[in-house]
Each structure stands twice: as C-alpha cells, then as structure tokens.
C-alpha positions in Angstrom: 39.1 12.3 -72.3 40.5 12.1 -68.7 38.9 10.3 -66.4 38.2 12.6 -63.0 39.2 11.2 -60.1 36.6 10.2 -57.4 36.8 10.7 -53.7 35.5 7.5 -51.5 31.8 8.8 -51.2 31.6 9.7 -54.7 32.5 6.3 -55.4 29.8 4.9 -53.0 27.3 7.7 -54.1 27.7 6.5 -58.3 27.9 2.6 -56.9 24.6 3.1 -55.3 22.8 4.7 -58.0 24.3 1.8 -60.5 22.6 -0.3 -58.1 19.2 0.8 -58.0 19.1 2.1 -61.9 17.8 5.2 -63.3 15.0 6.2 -60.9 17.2 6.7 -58.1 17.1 9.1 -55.5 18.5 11.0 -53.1 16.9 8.7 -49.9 16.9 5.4 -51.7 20.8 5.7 -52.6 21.1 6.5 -48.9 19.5 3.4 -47.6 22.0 1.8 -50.5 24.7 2.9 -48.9 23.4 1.8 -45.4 22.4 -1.5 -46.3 25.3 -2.7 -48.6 27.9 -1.3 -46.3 26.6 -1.1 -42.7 27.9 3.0 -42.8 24.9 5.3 -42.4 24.7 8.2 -44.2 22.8 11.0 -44.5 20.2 12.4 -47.6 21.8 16.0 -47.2 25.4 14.4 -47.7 23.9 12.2 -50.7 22.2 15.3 -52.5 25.3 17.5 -52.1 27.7 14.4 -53.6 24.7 14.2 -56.1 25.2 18.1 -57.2 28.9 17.5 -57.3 28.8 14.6 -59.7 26.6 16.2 -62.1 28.6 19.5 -62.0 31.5 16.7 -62.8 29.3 15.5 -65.7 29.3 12.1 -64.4 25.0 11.6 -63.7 22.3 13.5 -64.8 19.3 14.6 -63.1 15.7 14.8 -64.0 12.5 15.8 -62.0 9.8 12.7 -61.6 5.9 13.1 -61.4 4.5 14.4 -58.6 3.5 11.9 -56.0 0.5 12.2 -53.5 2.8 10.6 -50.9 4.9 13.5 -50.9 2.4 16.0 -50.9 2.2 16.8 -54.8 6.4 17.5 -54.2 8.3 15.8 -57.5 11.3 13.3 -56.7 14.4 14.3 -58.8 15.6 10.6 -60.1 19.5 10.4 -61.0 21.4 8.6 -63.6 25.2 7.7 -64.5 26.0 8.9 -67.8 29.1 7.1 -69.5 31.8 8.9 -68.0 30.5 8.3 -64.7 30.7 4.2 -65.3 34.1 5.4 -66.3 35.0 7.0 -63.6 33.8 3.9 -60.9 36.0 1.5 -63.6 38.8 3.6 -63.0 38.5 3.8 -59.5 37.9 0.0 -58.6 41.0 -1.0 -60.9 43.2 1.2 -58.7 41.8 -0.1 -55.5 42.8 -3.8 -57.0 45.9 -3.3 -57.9 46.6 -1.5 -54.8 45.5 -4.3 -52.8 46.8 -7.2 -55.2 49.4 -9.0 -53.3 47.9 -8.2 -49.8 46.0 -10.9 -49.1 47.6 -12.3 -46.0 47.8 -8.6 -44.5 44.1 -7.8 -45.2 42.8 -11.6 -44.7 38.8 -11.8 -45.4 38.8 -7.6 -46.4 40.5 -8.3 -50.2 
C-alpha cells in the first residue's frame, strides 16, 4: 500500500501525538508542538490536521470519559494507527537524505 505523503504540520501533528501516546489531545499535542519546537500553534489548526489525518486513515479517534474539569464535556483522545507510523518513517527518511551531504551548509540545523 502507498504510503500518503505528509505536509510539514501533519508531520508535526502525528510526531506530537507519537510523543504523548494514545490519550492525546487536541490542546496537549498543541503545547507538543510549542514546547519541542518553539513554533506556537493553535488547537483549531491541531483539530482540523487531526480530522484530515484520520480521513487519511493514518490516527483514530475515540471519545474519553467525561471530566468535571471540563464541565461533564468528553475529551476525544487520538492515536496513530500503523500507516500513520508509516507515513512519519517515510517522511523523516526523505528529509535525511535530502539533507545528507549538507552539513557544512546547514552547520548545527542537520
């Protein structure tokens, strides 16, 4: 099976949620993606790469229990299914190759 190709906050969105595991959220992979790469982001951009990955078939979704912090409101938690691992191995090998051989253009960044 082919393996879709992933734009740059996809990548980010499926390296966050590998990150924090399979209760992720929406927020949490946010802060993620804050704190591992200094680039703030925001939920509404998170939950929208969120719906495109699973349309993509790459995560799957579930609803939580309901929590009294957020007023009885259920967290939906998000996982990477295989071809979503797949699809972030695909995409680091291609940014290594492409910036194999670079290292005294690119210095610390490779």
């Amino acid at each position: 099976m082919p393996v879709p190709p992933l734009g740059e906050f996809e990548q980010l969105v499926l390296l966050g949620l590998l990150r924090l595991g399979p209760e992720a959220y929406g927020a949490a992979i946010s802060l993620e993606i804050e704190r591992q790469t200094g680039r703030v982001v925001s939920v509404s951009a998170v939950h929208t790469t969120l719906d495109r990955l699973e349309d993509k078939r790459l995560i799957r979704s579930r609803l939580g229990e309901p929590t009294p912090q957020r007023g009885g409101k259920r967290k939906r938690h998000y996982e990477v299914l295989p071809p979503g691992v797949r699809a972030v191995q695909h995409a680091l090998r291609g940014l290594r190759r492409m910036s194999a051989g670079l290292d005294d253009l690119l210095g610390d960044a490779v």
